[in-house]
N, CA, C and O of each residue as an XYZ file, in Angstrom:
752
protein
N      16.663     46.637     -4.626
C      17.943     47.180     -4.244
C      17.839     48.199     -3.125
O      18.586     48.219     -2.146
N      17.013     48.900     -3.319
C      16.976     50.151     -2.346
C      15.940     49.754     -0.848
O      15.875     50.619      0.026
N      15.233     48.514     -0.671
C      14.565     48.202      0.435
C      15.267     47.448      1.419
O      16.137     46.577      1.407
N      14.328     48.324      2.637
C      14.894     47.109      3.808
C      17.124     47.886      4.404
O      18.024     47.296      5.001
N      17.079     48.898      3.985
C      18.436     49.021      4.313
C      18.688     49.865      5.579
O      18.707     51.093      5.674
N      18.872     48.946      6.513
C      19.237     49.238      7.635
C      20.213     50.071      8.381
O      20.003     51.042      9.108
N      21.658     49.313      7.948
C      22.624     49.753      8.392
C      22.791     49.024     10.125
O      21.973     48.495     10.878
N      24.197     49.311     10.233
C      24.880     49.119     11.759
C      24.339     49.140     12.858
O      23.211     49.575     12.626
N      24.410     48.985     13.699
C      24.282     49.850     14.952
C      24.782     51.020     15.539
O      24.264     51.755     16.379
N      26.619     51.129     14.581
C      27.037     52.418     14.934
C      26.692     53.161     14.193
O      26.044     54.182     14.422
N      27.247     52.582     12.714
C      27.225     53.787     11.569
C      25.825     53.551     10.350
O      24.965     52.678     10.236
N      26.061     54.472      9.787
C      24.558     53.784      8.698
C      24.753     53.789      7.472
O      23.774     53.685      6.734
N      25.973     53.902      6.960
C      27.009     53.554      5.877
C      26.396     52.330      5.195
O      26.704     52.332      4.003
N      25.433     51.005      5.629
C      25.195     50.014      4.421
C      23.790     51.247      4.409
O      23.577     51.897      3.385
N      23.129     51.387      5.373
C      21.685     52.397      4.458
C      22.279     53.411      3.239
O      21.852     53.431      2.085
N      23.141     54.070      3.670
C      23.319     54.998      3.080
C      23.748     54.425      1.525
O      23.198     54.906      0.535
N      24.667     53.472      1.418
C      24.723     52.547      0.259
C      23.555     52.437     -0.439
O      23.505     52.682     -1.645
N      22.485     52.046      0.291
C      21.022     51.300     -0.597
C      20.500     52.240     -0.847
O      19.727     52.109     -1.796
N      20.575     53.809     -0.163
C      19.258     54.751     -0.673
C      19.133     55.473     -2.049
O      19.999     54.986     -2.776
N      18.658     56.114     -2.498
C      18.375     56.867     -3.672
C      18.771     57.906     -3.379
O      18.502     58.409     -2.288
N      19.835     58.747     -4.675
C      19.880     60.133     -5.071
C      18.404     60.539     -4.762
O      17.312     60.007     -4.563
N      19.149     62.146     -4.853
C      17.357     62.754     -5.250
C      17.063     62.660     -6.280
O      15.875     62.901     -6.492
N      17.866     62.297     -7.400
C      17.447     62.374     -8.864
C      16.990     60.465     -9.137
O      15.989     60.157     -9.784
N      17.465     59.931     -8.821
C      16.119     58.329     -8.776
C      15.248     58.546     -7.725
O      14.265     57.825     -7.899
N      15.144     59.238     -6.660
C      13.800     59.167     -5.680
C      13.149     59.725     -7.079
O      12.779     58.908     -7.923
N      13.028     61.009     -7.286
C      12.235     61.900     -8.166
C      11.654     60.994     -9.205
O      10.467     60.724     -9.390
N      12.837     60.525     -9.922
C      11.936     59.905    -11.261
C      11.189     58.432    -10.793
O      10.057     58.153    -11.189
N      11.795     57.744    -10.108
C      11.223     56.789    -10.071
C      10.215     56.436     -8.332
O       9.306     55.617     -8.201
N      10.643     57.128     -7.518
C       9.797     57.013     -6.429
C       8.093     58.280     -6.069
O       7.070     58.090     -5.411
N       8.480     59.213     -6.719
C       7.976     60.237     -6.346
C       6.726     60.129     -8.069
O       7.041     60.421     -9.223
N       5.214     59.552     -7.486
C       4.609     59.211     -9.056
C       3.175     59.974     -8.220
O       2.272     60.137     -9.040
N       2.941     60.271     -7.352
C       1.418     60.727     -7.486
C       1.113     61.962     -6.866
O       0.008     62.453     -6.632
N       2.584     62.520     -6.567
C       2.254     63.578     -6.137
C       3.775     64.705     -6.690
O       4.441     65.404     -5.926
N       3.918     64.600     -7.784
C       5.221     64.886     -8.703
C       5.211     66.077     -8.986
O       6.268     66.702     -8.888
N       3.666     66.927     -9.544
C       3.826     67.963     -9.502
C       3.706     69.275     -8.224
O       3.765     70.499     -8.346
N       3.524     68.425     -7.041
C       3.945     69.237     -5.364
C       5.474     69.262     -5.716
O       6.027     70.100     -6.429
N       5.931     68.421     -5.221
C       7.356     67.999     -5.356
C       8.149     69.182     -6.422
O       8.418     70.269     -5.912
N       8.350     69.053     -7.238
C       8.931     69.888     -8.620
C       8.514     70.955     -8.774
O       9.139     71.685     -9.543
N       7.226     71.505     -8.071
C       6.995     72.701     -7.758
C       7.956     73.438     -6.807
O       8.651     74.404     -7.122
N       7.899     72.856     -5.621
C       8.132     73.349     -4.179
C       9.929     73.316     -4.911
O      10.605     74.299     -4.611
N      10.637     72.201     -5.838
C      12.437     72.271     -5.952
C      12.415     73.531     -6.587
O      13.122     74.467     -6.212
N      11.477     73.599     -7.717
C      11.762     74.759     -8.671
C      11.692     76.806     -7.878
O      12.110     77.935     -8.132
N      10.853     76.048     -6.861
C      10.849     77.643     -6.315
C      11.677     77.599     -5.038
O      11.853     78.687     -4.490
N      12.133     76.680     -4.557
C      12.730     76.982     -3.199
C      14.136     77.579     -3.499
O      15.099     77.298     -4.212
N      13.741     78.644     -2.509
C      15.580     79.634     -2.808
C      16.326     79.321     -1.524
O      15.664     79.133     -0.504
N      17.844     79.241     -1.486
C      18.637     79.054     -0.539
C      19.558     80.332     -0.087
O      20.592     80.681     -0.656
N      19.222     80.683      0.558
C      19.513     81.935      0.941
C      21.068     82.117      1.742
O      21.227     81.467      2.776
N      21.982     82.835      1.343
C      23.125     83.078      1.470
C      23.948     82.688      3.226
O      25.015     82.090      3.368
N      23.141     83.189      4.258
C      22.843     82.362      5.576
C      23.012     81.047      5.598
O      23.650     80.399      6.428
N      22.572     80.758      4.901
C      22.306     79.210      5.247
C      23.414     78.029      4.623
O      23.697     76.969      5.180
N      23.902     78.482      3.427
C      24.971     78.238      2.967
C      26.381     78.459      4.257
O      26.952     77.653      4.993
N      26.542     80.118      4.017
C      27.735     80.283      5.288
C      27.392     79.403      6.270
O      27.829     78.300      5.943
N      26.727     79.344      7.488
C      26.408     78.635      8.581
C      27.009     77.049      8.437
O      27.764     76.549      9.271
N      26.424     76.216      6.962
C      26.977     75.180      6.917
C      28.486     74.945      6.851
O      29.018     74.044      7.499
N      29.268     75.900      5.932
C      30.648     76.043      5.843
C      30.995     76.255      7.107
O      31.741     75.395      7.577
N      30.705     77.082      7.766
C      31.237     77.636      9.172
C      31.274     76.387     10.391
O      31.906     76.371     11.447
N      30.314     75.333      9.786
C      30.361     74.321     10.919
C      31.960     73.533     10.814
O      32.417     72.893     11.760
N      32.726     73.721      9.429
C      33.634     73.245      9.148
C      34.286     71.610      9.245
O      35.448     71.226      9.381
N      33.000     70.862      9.111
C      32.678     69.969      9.381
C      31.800     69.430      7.744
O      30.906     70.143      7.289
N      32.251     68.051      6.992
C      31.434     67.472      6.337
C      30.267     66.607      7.075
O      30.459     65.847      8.024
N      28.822     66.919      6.348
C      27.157     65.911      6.790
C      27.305     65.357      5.677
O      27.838     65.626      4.601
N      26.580     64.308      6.251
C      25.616     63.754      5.073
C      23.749     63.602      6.115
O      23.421     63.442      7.291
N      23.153     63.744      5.018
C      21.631     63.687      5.115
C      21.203     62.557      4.546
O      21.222     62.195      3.370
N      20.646     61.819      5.943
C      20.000     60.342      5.523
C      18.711     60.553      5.923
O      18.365     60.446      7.100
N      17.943     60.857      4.987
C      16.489     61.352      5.045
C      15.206     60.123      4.427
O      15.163     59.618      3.305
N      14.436     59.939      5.377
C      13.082     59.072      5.325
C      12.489     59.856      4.599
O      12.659     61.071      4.704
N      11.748     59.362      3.799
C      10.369     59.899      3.186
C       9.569     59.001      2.905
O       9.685     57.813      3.206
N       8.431     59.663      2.123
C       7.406     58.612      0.822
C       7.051     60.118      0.167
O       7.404     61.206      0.624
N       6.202     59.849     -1.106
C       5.776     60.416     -1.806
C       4.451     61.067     -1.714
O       3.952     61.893     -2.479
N       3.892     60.449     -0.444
C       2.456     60.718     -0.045
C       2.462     61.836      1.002
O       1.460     62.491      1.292
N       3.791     62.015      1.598
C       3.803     63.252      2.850
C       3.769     64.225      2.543
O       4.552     64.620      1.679
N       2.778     65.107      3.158
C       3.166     66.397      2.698
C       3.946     67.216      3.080
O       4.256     68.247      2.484
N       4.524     66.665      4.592
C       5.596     67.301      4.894
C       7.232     67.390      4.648
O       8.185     68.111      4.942
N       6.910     66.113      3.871
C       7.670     65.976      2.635
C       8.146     66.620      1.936
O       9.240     67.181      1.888
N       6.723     66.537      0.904
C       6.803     67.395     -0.282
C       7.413     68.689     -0.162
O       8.177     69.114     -1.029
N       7.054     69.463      1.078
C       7.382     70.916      1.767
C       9.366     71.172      1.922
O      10.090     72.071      1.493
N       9.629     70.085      2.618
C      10.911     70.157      2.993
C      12.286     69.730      2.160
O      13.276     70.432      1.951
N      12.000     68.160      1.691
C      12.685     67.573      1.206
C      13.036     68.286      0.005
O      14.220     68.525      0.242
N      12.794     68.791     -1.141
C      13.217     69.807     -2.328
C      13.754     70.885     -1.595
O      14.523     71.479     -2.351
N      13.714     71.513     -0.309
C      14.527     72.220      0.112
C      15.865     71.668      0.131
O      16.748     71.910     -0.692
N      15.965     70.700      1.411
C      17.063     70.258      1.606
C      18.075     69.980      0.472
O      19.228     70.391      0.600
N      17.686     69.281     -0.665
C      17.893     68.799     -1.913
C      18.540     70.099     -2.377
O      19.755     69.917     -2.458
N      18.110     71.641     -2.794
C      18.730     72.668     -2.903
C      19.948     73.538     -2.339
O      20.785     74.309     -2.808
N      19.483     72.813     -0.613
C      20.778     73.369      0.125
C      22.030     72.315     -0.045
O      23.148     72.801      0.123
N      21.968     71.347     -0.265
C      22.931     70.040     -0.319
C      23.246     70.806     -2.047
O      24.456     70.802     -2.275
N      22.698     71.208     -2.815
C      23.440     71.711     -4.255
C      23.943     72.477     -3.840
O      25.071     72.550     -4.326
N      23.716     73.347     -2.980
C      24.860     74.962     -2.580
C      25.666     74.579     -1.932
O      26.674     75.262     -2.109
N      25.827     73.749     -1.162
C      26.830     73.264      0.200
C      28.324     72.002     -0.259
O      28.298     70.773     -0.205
N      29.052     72.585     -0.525
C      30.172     71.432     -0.608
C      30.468     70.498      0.747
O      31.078     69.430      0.695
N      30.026     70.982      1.746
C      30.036     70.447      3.037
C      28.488     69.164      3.522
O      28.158     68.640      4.586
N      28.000     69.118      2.305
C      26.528     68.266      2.379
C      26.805     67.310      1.129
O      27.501     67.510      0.133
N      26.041     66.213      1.500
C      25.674     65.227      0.393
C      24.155     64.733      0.714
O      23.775     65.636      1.460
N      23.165     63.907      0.596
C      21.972     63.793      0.372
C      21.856     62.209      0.087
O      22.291     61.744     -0.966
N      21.299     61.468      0.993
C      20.318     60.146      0.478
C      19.203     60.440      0.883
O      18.796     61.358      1.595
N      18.452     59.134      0.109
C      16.665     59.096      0.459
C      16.783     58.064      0.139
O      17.302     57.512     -0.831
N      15.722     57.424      1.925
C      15.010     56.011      1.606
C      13.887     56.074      2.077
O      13.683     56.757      3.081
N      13.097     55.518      1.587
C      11.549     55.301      1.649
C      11.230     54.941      2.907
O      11.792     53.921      3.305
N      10.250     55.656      3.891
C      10.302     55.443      5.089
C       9.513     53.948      5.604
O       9.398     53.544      6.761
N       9.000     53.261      4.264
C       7.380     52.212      4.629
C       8.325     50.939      4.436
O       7.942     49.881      4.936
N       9.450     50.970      3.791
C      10.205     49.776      3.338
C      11.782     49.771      4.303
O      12.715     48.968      4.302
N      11.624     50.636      4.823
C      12.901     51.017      5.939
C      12.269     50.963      7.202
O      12.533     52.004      7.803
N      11.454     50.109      7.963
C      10.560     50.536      9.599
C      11.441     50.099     10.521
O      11.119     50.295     11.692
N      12.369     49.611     10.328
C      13.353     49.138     11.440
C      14.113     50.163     11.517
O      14.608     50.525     12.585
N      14.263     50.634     10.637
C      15.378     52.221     10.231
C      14.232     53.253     11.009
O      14.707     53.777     12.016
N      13.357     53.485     10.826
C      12.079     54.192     11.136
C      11.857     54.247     12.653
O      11.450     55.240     13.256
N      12.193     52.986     13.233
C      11.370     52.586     14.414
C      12.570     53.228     15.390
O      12.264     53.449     16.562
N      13.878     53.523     14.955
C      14.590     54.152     16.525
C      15.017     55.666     15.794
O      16.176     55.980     15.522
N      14.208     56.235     15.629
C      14.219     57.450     14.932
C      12.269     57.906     15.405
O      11.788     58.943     14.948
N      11.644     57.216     16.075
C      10.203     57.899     16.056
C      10.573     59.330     16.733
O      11.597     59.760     17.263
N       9.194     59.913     16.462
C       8.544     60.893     17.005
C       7.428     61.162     17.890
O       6.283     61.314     17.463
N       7.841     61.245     19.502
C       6.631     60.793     20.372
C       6.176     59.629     20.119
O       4.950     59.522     20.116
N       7.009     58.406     19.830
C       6.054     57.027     19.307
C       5.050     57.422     18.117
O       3.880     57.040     18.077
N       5.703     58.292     17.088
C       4.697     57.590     15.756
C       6.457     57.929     14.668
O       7.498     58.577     14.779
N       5.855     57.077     13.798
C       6.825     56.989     12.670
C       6.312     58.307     11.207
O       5.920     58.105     10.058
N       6.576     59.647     12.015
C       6.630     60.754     11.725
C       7.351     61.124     10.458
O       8.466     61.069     10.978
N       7.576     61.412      9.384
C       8.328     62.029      8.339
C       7.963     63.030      7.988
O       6.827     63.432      8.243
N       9.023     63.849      7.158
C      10.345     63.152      6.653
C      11.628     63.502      7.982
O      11.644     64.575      8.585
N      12.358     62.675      8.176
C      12.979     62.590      8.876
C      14.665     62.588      8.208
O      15.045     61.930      7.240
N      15.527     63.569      9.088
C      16.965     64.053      8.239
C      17.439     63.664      9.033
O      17.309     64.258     10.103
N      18.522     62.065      8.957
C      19.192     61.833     10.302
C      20.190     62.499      9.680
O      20.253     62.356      8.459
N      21.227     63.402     10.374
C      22.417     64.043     10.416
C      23.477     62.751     10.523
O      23.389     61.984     11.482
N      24.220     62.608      9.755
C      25.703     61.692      9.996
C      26.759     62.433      9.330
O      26.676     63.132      8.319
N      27.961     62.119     10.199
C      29.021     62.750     10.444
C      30.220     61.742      9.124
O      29.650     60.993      8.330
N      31.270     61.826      9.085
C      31.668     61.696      8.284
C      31.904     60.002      7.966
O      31.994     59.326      6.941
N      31.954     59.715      9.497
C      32.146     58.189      9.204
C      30.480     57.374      9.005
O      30.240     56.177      9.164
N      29.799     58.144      8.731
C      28.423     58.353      8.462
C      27.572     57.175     10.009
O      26.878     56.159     10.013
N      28.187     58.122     11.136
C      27.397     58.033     12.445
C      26.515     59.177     12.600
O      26.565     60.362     12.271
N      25.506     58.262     13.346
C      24.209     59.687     13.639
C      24.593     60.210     15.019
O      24.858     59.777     16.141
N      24.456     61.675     14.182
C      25.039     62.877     15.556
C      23.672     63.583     15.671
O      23.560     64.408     16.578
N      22.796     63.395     14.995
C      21.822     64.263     15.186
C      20.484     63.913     14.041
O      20.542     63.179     13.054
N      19.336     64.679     14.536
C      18.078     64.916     13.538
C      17.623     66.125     13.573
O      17.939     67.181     14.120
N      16.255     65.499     12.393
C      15.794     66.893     12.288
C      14.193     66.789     11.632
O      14.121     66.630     10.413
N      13.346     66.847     12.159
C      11.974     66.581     11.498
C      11.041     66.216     12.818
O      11.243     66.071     14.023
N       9.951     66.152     11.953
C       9.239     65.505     11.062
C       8.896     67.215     10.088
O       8.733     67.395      8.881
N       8.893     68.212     11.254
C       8.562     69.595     10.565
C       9.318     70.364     11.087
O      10.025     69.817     11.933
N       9.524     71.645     10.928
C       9.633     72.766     11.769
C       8.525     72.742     13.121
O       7.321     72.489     13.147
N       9.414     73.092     14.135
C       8.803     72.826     15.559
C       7.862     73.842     15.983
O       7.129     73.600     16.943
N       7.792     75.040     15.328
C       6.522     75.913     15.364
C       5.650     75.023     14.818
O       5.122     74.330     15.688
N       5.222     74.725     13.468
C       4.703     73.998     12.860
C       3.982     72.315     13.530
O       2.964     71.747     13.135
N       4.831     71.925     14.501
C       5.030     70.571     15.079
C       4.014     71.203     15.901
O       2.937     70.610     15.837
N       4.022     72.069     16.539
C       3.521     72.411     17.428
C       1.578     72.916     17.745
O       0.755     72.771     18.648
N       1.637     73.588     16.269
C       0.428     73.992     15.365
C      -0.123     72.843     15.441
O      -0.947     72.619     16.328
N       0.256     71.827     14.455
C      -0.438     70.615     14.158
C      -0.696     69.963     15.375
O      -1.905     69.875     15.590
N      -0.126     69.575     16.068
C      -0.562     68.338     17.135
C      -1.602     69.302     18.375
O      -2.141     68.812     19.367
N      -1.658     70.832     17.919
C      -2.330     71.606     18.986
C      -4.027     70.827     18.328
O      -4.907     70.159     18.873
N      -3.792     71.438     16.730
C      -5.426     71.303     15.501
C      -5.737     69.777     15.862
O      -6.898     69.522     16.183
N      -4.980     68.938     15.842
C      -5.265     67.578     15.876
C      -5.958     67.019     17.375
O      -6.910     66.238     17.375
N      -5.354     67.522     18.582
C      -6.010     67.446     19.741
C      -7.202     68.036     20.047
O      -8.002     67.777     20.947
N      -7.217     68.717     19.337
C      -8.743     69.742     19.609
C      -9.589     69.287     18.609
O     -10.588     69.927     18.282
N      -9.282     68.266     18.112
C     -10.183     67.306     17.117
C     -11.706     68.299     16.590
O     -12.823     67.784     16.632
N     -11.536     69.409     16.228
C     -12.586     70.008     15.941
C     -12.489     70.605     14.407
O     -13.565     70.947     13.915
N     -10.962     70.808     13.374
C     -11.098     70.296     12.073
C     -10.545     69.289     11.237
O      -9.505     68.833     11.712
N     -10.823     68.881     10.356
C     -10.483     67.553      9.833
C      -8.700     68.078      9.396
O      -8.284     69.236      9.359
N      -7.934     66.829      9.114
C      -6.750     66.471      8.621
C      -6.755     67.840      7.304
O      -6.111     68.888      7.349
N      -7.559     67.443      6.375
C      -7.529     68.333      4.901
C      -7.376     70.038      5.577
O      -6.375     70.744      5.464
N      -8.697     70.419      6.297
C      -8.749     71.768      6.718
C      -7.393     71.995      7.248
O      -6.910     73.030      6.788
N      -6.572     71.327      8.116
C      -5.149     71.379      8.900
C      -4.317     71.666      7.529
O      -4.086     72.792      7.088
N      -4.016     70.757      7.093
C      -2.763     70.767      5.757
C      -3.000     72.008      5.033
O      -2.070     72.709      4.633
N      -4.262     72.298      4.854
C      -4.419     73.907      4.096
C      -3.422     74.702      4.784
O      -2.483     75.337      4.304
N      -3.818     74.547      6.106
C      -2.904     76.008      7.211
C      -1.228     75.697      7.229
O      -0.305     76.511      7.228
N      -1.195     74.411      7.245
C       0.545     73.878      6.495
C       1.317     74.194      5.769
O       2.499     74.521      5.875
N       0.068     74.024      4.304
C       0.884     74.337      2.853
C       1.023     75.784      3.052
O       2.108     76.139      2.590
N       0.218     76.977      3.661
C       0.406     78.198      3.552
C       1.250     78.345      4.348
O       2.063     79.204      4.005
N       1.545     77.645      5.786
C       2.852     78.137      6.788
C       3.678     78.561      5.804
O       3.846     79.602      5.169
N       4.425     76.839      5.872
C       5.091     76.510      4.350
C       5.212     77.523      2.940
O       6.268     77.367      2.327
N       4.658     78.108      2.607
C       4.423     79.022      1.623
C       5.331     80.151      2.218
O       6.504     80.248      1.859
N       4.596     81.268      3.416
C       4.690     82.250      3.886
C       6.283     81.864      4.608
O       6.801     82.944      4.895
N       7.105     80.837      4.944
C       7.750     81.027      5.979
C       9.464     80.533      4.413
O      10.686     80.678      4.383
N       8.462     80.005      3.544
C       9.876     80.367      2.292
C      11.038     78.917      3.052
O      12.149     79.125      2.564
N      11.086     78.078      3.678
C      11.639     77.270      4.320
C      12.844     77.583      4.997
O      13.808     76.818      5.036
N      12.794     78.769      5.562
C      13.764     79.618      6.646
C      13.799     78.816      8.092
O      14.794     78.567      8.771
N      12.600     78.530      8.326
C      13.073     77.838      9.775
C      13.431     76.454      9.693
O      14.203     75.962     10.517
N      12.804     75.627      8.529
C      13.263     74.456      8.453
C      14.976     74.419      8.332
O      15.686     73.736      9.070
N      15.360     75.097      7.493
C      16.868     75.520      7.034
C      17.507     76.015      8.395
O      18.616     75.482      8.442
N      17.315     76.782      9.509
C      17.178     77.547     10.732
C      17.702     76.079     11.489
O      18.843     75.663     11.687
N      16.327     75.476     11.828
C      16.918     74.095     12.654
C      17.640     73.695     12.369
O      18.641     73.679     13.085
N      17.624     72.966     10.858
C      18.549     71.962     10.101
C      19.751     72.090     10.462
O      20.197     71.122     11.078
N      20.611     73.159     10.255
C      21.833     73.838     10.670
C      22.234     74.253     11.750
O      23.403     74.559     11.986
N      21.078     74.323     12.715
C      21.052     74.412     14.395
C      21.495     72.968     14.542
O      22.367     72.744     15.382
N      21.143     72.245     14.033
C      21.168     70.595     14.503
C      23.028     70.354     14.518
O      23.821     69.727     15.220
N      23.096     71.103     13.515
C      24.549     70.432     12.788
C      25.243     71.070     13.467
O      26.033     70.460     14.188
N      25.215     72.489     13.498
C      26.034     73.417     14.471
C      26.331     72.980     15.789
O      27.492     72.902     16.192
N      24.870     72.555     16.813
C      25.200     71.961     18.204
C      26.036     70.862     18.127
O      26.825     70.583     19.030
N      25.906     70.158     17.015
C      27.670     68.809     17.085
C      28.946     69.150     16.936
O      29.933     68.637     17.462
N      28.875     70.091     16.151
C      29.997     70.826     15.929
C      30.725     71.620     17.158
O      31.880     71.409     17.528
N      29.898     72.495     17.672
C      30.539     73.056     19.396
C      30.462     72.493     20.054
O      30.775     73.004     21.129
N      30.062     71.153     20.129
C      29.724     69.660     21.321
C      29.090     70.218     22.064
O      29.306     70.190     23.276
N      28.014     70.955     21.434
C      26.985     71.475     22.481
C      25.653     69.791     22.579
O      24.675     69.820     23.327
């Protein structure tokens, strides 16, 4: 039921049909890395900012967000978002699996790689006005610096991630997210 959902060319209203709540991603998609995940929902706080900002766009989103269960940038973000979409009457939330969606995947890359998790922004008639991922762009920036300088492995990198991540409380991810939504909103 939930594979392979594409959607339009304009709008993405049949994806958005096929994807998963966060509450079936969780139980039934999310199996080997469950206790990242349910960690990172149970502690992520949504901070009063971030709420107003969304109201203030005065505008209903919806969040059509790629994942898998294996990302860790994932694991980091997505239980955020999931928290701010509970505070926000102006948000709703799908998830589809980014490995069974690549056509969905493939006009959404990042620099040519199929990067997650990825938040396409759609507007009410659920057209994409915008994104937001694969990370926070400090972060984006970190990583692809460690990775070019090919001098520590993938594992040593994700250490310096999960602690960004840790230390930064998901303020800038939340920061963009709402930057994204805001610039559609002033037709900036």
């Amino acid at each position: 039921m939930h594979e392979n959902a594409t959607g339009g060319e304009t709008g993405l209203k049949g994806a958005w049909d096929q994807a998963f709540s966060w509450d079936e991603y969780a139980e039934s998609e999310i199996l080997d890395h469950a206790i990242l995940w349910s960690g990172v929902y149970r502690t992520a706080r949504i901070p009063e900012w971030a709420t107003q900002r969304v109201a203030a766009t005065g505008r209903h989103w919806n969040l059509l967000v790629l994942s898998e269960d294996w990302c860790g940038d994932a694991s980091n973000t997505v239980p955020l978002l999931v928290k701010l979409v509970e505070t926000s009457p102006r948000l709703d939330m799908s998830i589809l699996k980014r490995d069974e969606n690549l056509d969905l995947m493939d006009r959404y890359l990042t620099n040519g790689s199929r990067s997650i998790p990825l938040a396409i922004i759609l507007d009410e008639a659920f057209h994409p006005v915008a994104r937001w991922g694969p990370r926070p762009a400090e972060l984006q920036v970190f990583v692809l610096r460690e990775k070019r300088a090919g001098i520590r492995s993938s594992d040593e990198i994700y250490k310096d991630v999960r602690r960004w991540y840790a230390k930064d409380g998901g303020e800038t991810t939340l920061d963009e997210l709402i930057g994204a939504m805001e610039s559609v909103s002033d037709g900036r």
